[in-house]
C-alpha positions as CSV (number, residue, x, y, z in Angstrom):
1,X,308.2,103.0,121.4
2,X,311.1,101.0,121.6
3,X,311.3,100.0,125.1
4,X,307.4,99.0,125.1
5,X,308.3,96.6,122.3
6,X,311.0,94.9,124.6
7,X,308.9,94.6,127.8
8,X,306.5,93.2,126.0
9,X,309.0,90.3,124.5
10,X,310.8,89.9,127.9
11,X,307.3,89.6,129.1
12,X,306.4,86.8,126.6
13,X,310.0,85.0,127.0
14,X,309.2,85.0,130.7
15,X,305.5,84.0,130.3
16,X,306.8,80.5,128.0
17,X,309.4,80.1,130.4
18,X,307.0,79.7,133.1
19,X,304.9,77.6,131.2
20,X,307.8,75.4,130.5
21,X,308.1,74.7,133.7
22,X,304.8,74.3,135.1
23,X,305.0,71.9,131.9
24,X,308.0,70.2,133.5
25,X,306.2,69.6,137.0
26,X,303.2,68.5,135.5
27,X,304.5,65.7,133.2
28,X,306.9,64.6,136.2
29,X,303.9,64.3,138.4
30,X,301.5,62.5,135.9
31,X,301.7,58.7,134.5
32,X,300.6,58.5,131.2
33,X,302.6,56.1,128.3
34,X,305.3,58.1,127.0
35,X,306.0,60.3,129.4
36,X,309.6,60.1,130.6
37,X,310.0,61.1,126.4
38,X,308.3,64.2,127.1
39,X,309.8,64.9,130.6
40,X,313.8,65.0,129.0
41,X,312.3,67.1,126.6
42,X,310.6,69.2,128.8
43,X,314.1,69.5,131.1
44,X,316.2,69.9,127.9
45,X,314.2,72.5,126.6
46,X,314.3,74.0,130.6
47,X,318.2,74.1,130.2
48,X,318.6,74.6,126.9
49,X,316.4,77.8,125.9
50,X,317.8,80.4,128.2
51,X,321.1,79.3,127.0
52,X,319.9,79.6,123.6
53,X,318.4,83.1,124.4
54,X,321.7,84.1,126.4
55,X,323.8,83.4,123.1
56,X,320.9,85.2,120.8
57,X,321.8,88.5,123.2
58,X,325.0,87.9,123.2
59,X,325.4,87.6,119.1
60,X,322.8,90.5,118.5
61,X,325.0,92.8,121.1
62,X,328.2,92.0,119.2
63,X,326.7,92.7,115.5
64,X,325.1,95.7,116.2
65,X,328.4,96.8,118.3
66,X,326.1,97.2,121.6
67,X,326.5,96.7,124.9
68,X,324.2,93.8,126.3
69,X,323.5,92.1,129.7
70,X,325.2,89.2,127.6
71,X,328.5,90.5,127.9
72,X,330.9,88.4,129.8
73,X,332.8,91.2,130.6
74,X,331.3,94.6,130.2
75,X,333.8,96.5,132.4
76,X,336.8,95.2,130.7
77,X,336.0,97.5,127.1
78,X,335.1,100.4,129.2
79,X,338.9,100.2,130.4
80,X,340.2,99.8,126.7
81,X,337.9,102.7,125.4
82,X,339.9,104.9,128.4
83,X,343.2,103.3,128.1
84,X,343.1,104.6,124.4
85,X,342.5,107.8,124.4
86,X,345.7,110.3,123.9
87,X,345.7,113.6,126.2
């Protein structure tokens, strides 16, 4: 049940993410008053919200003590976790 909950949010994320872009190219291509506003808003949101999401991964991985595809280095804890244990 869990796993249909996160497609369907990765599906959403992805679904607005694409929408922000087609945003992005349609305010770009358009002339209207206003809309270099709305354009850097539109690109600062396109920068700024998978970075936002990447952190948001990365701090719920961290708190709940779980592995994400966040982790700058995943490999490197594996290695403590064996390096630590006494035979």
């Amino acid at each position: 049940m869990k796993k249909n909950h996160k497609r369907i949010a990765a599906m959403v994320c992805i679904v607005l993410l694409l929408l922000l872009y087609i945003a992005t190219l349609v305010v770009s291509i358009l002339d209207f008053p206003g809309h270099d506003k709305l354009f850097a808003a539109c690109l600062g949101a396109t920068v700024g919200l998978p970075i936002l999401l990447w952190l948001y991964i990365g701090l719920f991985g961290k708190l709940t003590d779980r592995r994400t595809m966040a982790d700058l280095f995943p490999d490197a804890e594996e290695k403590d976790a064996k390096d630590n244990i006494e035979i």
